[in-house]
C-alpha positions as CSV (number, residue, x, y, z in Angstrom):
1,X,179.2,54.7,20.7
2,X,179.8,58.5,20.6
3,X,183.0,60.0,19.1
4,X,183.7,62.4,22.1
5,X,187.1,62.8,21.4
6,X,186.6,63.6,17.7
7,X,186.4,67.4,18.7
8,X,188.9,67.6,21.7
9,X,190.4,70.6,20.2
10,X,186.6,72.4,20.2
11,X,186.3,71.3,23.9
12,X,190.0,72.7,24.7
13,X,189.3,76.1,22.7
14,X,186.2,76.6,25.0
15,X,187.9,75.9,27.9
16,X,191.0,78.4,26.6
17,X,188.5,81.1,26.4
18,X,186.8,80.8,29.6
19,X,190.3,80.7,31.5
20,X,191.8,83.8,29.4
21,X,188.7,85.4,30.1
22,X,189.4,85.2,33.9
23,X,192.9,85.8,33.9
24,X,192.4,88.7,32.4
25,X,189.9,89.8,35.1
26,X,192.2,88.9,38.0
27,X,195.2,91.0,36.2
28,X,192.8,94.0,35.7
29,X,189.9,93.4,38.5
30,X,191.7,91.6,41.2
31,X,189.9,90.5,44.0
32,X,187.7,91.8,47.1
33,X,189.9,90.3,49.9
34,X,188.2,89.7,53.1
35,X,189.4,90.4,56.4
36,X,190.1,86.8,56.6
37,X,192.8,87.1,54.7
38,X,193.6,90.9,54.3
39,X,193.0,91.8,58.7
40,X,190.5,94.4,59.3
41,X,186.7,94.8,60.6
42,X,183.7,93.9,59.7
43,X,180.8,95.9,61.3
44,X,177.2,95.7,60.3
45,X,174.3,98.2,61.6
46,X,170.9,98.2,61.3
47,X,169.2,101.9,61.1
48,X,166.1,102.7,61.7
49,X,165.8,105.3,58.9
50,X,167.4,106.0,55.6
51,X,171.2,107.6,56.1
52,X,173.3,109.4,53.9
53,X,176.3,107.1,53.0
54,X,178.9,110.6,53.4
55,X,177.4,111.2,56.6
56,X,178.6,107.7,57.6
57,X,182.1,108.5,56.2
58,X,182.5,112.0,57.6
59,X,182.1,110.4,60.9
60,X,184.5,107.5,60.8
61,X,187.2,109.9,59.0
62,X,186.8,112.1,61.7
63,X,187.3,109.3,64.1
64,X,190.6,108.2,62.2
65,X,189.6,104.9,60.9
66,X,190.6,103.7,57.5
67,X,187.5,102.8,55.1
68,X,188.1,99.8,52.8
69,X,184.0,99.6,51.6
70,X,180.6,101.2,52.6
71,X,177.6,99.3,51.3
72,X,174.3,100.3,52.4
73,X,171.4,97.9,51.5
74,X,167.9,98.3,50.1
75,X,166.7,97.2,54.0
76,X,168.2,100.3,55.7
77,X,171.3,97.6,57.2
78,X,175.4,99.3,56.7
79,X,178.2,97.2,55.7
80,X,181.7,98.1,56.7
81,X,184.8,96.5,56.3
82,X,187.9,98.7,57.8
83,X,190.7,98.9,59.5
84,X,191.1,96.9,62.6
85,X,189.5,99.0,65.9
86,X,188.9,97.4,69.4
87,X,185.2,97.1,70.3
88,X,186.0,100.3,72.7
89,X,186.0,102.0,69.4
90,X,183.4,100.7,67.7
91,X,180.8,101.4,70.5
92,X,182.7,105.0,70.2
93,X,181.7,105.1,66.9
94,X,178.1,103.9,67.1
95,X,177.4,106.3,69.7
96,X,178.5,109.4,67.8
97,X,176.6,108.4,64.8
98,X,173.0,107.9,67.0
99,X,173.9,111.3,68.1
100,X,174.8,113.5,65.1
101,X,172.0,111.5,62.8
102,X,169.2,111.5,65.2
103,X,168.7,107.7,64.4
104,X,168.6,104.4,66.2
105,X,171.8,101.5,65.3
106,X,171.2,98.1,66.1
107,X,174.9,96.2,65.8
108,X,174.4,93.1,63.9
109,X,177.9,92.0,63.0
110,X,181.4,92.5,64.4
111,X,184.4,90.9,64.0
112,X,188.1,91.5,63.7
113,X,191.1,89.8,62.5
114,X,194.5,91.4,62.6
115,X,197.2,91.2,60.0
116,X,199.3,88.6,61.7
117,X,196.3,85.9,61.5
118,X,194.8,87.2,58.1
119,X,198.7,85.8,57.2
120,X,198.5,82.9,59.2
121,X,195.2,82.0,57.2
122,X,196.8,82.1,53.8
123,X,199.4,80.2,54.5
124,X,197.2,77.3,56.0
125,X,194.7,77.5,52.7
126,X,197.7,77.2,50.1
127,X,199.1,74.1,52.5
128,X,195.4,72.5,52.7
129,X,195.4,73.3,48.5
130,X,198.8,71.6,48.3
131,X,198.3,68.2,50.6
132,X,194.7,68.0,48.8
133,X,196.4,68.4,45.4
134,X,199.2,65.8,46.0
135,X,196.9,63.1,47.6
136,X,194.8,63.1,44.7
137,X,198.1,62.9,42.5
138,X,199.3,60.1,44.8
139,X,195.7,58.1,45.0
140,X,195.1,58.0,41.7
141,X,198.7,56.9,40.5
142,X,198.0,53.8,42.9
143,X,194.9,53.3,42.6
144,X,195.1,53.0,38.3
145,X,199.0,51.6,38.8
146,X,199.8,54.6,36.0
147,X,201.2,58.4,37.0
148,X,199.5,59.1,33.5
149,X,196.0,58.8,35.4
150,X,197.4,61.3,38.3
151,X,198.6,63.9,35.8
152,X,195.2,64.1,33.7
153,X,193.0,64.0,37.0
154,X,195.1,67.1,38.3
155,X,195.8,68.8,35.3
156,X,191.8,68.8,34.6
157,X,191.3,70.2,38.4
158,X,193.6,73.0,37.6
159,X,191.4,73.9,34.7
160,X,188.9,73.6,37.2
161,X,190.0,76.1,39.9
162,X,191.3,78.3,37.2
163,X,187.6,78.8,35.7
164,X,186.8,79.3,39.1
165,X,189.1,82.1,40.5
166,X,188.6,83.8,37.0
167,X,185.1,83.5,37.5
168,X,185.1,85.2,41.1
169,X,187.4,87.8,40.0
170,X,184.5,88.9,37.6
171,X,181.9,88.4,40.4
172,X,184.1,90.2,42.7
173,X,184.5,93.2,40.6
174,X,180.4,93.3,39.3
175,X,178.6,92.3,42.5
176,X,181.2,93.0,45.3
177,X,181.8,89.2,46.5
178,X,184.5,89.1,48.9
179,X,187.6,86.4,48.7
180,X,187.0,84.9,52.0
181,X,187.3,81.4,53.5
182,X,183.3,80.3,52.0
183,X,185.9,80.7,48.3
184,X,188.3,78.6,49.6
185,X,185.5,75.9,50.8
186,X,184.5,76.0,47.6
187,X,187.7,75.6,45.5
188,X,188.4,72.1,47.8
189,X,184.7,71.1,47.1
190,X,185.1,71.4,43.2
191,X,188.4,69.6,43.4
192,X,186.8,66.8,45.3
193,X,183.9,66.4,43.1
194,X,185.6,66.5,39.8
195,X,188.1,63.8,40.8
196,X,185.6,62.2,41.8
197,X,183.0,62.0,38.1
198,X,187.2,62.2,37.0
199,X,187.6,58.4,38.7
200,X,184.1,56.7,37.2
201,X,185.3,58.0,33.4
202,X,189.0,56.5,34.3
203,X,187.9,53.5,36.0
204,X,185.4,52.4,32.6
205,X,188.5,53.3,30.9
206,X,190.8,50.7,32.7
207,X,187.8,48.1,32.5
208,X,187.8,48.0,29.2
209,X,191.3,47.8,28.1
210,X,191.8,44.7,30.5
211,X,189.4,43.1,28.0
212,X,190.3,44.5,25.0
213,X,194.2,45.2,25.3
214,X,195.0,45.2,21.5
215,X,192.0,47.8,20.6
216,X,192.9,51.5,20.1
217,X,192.8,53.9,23.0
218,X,190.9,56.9,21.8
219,X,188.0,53.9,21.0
220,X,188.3,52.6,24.5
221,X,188.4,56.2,25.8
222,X,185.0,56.9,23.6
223,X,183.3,53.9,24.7
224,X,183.6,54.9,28.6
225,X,182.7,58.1,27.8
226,X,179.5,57.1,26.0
227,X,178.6,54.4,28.8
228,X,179.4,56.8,32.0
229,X,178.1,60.5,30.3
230,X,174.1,59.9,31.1
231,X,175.0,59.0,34.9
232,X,177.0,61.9,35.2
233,X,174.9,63.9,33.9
234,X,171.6,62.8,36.2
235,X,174.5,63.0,39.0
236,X,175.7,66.8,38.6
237,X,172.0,67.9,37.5
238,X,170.2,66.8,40.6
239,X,173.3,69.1,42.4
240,X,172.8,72.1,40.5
241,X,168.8,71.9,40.3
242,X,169.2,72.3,44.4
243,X,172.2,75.4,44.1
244,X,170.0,76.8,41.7
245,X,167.6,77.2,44.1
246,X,169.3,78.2,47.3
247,X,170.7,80.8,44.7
248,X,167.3,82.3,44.3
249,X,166.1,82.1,47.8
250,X,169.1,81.7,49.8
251,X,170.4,84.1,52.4
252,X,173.3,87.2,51.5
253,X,175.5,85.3,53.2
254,X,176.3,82.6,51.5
255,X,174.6,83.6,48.2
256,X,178.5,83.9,46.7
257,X,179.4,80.6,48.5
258,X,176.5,78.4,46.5
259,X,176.5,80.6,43.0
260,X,181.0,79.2,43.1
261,X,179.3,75.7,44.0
262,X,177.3,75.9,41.3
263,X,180.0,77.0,38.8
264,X,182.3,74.2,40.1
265,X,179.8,72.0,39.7
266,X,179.0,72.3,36.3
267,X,182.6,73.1,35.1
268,X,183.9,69.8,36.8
269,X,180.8,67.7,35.0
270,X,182.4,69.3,32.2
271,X,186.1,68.7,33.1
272,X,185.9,64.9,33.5
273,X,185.0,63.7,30.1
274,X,186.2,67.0,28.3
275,X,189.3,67.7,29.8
276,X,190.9,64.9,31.7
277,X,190.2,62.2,29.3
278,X,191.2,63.6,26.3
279,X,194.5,64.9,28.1
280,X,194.8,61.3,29.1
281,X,194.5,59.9,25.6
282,X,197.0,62.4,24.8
283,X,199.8,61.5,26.9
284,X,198.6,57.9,26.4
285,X,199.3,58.3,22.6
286,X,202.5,60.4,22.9
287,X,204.0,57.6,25.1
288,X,203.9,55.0,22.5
């Protein structure tokens, strides 16, 4: 048997770090909102030749639409995310710049949502947050017969999306991801799987003091710990060997999508046995 919990405070000072680390870059950094939450367009052209990104400005300036970010890619393709305009304008737009520039545009992307619905969406991803958050509370409180079990499960996925939202902040501000509804897929996929390795270490946990009621919790705690870390382990690697490589070879689109996958993954392997359970013994101790 391993003596996890022997350096709890080592696992809680890494995890201190990391989270500071992020809240820091959301005060200073922020995010990149998407439309889907902020309203707006997205258009995306493809151009037969190399343009000059002012030239591109100039034009829509001069056409009165608002600019949030132009990114032009290595493959000759334009990125823009602006203010909401009607696809009147947008062919408007398109047609002006084929004829100043002497180029060819093939449209590849548009969509716009307005304000109202960018609300709308924000409202429904905090309630779908929320009734996740609570049934997990609620499941695990009746399914271990202890609130103590709820309250470490939760508590360790709020570490969890916290490393997360830290860690897109940084992405966001280096790489130019966008906070869109992919992040938010993500966020209830990391919950769900860190409950889930959360549940094996908790249910060992409960096995073994049904048979051994007078021994010491943190002992119990260690022994699950030792028995459940190798299949956890095999578990979460097999996961991030395959988001590694759809990482490397995936598409743009959901590159940001699978690299938040793979952070979730890892940081709720590490959550479970390094986080939760040691919270656990915690309140477990401070009880009696």
């Amino acid at each position: 048997m391993i003596n996890f919990l022997k350096y709890k405070w080592v696992y809680f000072l890494i995890s201190t770090i990391v989270i500071v680390t992020g809240l820091f870059s959301i005060v200073f950094y922020g995010f990149n909102v998407s439309i889907d939450f902020a309203g707006g367009s997205n258009i995306e052209y493809q151009f037969n030749k190399n343009i000059n990104k002012k030239d591109i400005e100039t034009i829509l300036k001069n056409n009165k639409v608002k600019i949030y970010t132009t990114t032009i890619s290595n493959k000759g393709s334009l990125h823009l995310r602006a203010a909401s305009i009607d696809e009147k304008k947008e062919k408007q737009i398109r047609d002006e710049m084929e004829k100043k520039m002497n180029l060819k545009i093939q449209l590849l992307r548009f969509e716009t949502v307005g304000p109202t619905l960018g609300k709308e969406t924000i409202i429904k991803t905090m309630t779908a947050s929320l009734i996740a958050g609570v049934g997990i509370l609620l499941y695990l409180t009746f399914a271990f017969k202890n609130l103590k079990y709820g309250f470490a499960a939760i508590l360790a996925a709020l570490h969890d999306l916290l490393v997360l939202f830290g860690s897109y902040s940084i992405i966001s501000h280096f790489f130019g991801a966008e906070l869109d509804l992919l992040f938010v897929t993500a966020i209830l996929t990391t919950m769900s799987f860190s409950v889930h390795d959360t549940i094996v270490v908790f249910d060992k946990i409960r096995e073994h003091r049904k048979k051994e009621w007078k021994t010491d919790f943190s002992t119990i705690a260690n022994r699950a710990l030792t028995e459940t870390m190798v299949r956890s382990l095999n578990n979460s690697l097999t996961i991030i060997l395959m988001l590694v490589a759809l990482t490397l070879v995936g598409g743009e689109v959901i590159r940001f999508f699978v690299i938040m996958l793979l952070i979730g993954t890892i940081t709720g392997t590490y959550s479970s046995p390094f986080v939760a359970t040691p919270l656990l013994e915690f309140m477990v101790k401070r009880e009696r």
